[in-house]
C-alpha positions as CSV (number, residue, x, y, z in Angstrom):
1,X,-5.2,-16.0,5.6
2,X,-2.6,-13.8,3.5
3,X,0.3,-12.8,5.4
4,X,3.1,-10.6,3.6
5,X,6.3,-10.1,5.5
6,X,8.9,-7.6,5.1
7,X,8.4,-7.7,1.4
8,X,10.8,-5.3,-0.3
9,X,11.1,-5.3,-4.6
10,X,13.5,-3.4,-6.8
11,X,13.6,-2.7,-10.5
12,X,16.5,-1.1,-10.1
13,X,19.2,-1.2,-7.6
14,X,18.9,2.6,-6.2
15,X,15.5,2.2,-5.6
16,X,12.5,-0.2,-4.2
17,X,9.4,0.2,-6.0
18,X,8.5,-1.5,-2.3
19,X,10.4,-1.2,1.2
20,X,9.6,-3.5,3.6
21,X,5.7,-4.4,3.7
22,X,4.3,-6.6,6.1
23,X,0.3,-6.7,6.2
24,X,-2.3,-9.4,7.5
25,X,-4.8,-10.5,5.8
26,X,-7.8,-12.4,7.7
27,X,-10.1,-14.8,6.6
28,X,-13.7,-13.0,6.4
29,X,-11.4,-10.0,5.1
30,X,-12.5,-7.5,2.5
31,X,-9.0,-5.5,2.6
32,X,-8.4,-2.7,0.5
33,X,-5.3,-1.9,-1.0
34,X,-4.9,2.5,-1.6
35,X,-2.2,4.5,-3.2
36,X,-1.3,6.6,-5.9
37,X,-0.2,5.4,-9.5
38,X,3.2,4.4,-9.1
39,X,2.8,3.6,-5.1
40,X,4.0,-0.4,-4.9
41,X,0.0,-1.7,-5.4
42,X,0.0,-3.6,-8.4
43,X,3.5,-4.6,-7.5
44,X,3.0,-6.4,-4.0
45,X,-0.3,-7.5,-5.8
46,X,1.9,-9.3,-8.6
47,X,4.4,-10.5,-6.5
48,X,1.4,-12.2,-3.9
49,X,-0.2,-14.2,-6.7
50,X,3.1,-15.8,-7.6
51,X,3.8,-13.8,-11.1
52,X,6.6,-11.5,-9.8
53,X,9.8,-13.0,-8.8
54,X,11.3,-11.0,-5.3
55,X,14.7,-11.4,-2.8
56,X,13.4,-10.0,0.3
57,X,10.4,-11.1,2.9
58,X,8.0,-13.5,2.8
59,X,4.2,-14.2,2.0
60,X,2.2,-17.0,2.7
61,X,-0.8,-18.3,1.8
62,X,-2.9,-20.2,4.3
63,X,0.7,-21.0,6.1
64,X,2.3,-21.8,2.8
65,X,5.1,-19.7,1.8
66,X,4.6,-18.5,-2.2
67,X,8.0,-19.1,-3.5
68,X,8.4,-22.5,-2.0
69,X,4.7,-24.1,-3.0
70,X,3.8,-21.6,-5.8
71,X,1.2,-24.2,-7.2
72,X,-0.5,-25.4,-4.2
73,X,-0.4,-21.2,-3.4
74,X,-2.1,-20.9,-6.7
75,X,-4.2,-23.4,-6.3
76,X,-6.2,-21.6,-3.6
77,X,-6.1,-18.0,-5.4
78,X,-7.9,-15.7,-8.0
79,X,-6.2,-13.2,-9.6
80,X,-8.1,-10.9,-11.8
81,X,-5.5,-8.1,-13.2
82,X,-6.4,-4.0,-13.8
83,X,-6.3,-4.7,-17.7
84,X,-7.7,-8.4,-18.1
85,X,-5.9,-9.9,-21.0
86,X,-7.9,-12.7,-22.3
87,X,-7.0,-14.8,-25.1
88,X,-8.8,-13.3,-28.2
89,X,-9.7,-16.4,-30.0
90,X,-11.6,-18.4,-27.5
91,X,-15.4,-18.2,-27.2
92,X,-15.9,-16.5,-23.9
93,X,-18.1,-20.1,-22.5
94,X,-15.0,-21.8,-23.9
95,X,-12.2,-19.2,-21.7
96,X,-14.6,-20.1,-18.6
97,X,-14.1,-23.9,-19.4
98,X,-10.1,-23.6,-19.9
99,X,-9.5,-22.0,-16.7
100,X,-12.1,-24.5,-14.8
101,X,-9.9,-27.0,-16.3
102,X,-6.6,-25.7,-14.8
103,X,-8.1,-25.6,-11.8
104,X,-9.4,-29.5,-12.0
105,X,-12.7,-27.5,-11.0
106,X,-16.1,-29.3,-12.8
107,X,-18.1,-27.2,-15.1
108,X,-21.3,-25.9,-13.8
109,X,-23.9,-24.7,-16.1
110,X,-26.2,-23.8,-14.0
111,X,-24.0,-21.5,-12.1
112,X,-22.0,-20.0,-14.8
113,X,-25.3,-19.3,-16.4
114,X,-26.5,-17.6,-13.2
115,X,-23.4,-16.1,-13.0
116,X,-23.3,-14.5,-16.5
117,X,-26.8,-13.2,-16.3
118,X,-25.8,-11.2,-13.4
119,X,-23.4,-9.9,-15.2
120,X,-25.3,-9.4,-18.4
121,X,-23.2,-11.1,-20.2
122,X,-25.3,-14.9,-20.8
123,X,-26.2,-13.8,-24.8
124,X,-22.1,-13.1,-25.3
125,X,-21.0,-15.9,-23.7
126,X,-21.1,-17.3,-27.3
127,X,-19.4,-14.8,-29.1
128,X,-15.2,-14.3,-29.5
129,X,-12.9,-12.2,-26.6
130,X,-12.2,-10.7,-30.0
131,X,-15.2,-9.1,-30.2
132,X,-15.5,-8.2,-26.1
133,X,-15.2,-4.4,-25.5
134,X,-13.1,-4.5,-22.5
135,X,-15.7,-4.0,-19.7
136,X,-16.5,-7.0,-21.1
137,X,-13.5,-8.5,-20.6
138,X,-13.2,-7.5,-17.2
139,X,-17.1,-9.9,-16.3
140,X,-16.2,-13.2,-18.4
141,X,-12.5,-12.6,-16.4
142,X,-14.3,-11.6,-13.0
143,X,-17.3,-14.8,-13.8
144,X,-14.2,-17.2,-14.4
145,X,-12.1,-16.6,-10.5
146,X,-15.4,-16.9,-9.0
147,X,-16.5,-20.5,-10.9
148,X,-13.7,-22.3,-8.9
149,X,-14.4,-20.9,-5.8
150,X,-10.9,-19.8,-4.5
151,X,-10.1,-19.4,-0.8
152,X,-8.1,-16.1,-1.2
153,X,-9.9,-13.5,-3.8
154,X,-7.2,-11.3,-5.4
155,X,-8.2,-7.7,-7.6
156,X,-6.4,-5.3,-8.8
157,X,-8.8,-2.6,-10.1
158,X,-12.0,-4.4,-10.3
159,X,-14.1,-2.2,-10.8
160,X,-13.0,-0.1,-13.9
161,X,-14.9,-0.9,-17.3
162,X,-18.1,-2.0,-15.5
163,X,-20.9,-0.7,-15.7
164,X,-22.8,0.1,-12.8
165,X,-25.2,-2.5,-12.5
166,X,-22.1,-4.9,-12.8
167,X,-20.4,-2.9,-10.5
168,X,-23.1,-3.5,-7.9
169,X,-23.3,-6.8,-8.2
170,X,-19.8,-7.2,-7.7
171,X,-20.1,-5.3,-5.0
172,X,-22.6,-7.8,-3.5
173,X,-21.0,-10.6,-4.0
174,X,-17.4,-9.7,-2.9
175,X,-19.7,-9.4,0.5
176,X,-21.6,-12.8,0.6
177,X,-18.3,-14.2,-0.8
178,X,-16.0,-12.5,2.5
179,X,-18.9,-13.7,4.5
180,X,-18.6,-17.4,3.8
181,X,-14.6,-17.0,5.3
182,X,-13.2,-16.0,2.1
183,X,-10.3,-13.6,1.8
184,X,-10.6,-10.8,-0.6
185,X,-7.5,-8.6,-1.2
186,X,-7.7,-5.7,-3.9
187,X,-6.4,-2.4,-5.0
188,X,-8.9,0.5,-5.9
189,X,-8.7,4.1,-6.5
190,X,-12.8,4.4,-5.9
191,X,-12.3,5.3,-2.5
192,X,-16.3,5.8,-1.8
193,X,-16.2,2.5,-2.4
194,X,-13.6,1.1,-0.3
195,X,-14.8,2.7,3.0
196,X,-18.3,1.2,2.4
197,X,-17.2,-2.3,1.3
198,X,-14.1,-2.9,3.3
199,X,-13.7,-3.7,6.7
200,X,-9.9,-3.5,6.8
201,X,-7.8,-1.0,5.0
202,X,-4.1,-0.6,3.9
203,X,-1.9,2.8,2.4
204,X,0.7,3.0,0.5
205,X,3.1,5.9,-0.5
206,X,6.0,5.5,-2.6
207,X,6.7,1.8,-1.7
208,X,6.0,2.9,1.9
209,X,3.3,1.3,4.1
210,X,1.9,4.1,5.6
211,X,-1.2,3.3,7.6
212,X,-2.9,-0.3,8.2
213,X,-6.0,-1.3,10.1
214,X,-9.0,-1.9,10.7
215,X,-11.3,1.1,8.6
216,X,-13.7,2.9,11.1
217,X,-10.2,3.2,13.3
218,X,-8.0,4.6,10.0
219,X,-10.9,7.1,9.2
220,X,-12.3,7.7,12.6
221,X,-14.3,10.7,12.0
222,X,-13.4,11.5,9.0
223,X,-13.7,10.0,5.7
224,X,-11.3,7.7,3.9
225,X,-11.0,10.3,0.5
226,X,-10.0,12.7,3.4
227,X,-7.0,10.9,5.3
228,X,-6.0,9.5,2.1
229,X,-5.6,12.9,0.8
230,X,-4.4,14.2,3.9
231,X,-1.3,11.6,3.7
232,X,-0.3,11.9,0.2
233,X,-0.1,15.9,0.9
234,X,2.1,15.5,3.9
């Protein structure tokens, strides 16, 4: 479980790029995280998996508050970032074994394997980041958070640069991955995509939560492109 209380971060002192967010998380949870460029997404995102510094509120991870155990927090977390920066002079098998490594997680051939051919990415797996286009990037980053099996499954745009067979798959596993009791937290502006994957979804306006909940009760009739819209027009 994620729990982020009364979080509030400035980059400058007449203004909070985020003003006092508090949002559950569940385990099982495939939450979605909305807004417009700019809104406080990839902000809160940052400052959950332990890589933004912040003064006010408080998140936890499974009961463990971020700033106080940032590596036991980290420990039980994948981030994968909107523009996945990958170190350009590894082999993309050899960038899969490094971060297996930091997380003391064994190397699995079998799996990665499996993993990358999903992914159709296995015959590159060989080859230099260098040479990745950065859809690429985004599987070999995407194949690595999965290998060590995380508790708490953070994105942050995870589905731009893929292609769509990638983008299904992804799409499959983020559901048999939620359904094992996983938590998956992540931004998107495909919102097509959010009302069919998620069950929970969160809105945010200028730093501003502005609606939180379970989906079919934040769409109700309508469809989540359309409340979305109709909130960011108000």
């Amino acid at each position: 479980m994620v729990k982020i209380e009364h979080f509030s971060k400035s980059y400058t002192k007449d203004k909070k790029a985020v003003d006092d967010l508090s949002l559950e998380i569940e385990d099982g949870d495939i939450y979605a995280f909305v807004g417009l460029n700019g809104a406080g997404k990839s902000t809160t995102i940052k400052a959950l998996v332990g890589i933004l510094p912040f003064e006010e509120g408080h998140i936890t991870i499974n009961g463990k508050n971020i700033k106080d155990y940032p590596v036991e927090c980290k420990k039980m977390m994948a981030y994968v970032p909107d523009n996945p920066e990958v170190y350009a002079f590894m082999k993309g098998i050899d960038y899969i074994k490094f971060i297996l490594s930091v997380y003391n997680t064994p190397f699995n051939q079998e799996e990665v394997e499996s993993l990358a051919k999903e992914l159709e990415i296995y015959n590159a797996l060989g080859d230099l980041v260098s040479s990745y286009s950065h859809g690429m990037k985004q599987k070999i980053v995407l194949l690595a958070a999965f290998m060590h099996h995380p508790k708490v499954l953070v994105l942050d745009e995870p589905f731009v640069g893929l292609d769509p067979k990638a983008t299904h798959f992804l799409k499959e596993k983020m559901k048999s991955y939620a359904a094992e009791g996983n938590t998956i937290f992540f931004s998107t502006h495909v919102l097509e995509v959010a009302e069919k994957l998620c069950n929970k979804v969160a809105m945010i306006k200028e730093g501003h939560l502005i609606q939180a909940g379970l989906m079919e009760e934040v769409i109700e009739n309508s469809s989540l492109e359309n409340v979305f819209l109709g909130a960011n027009n108000e």
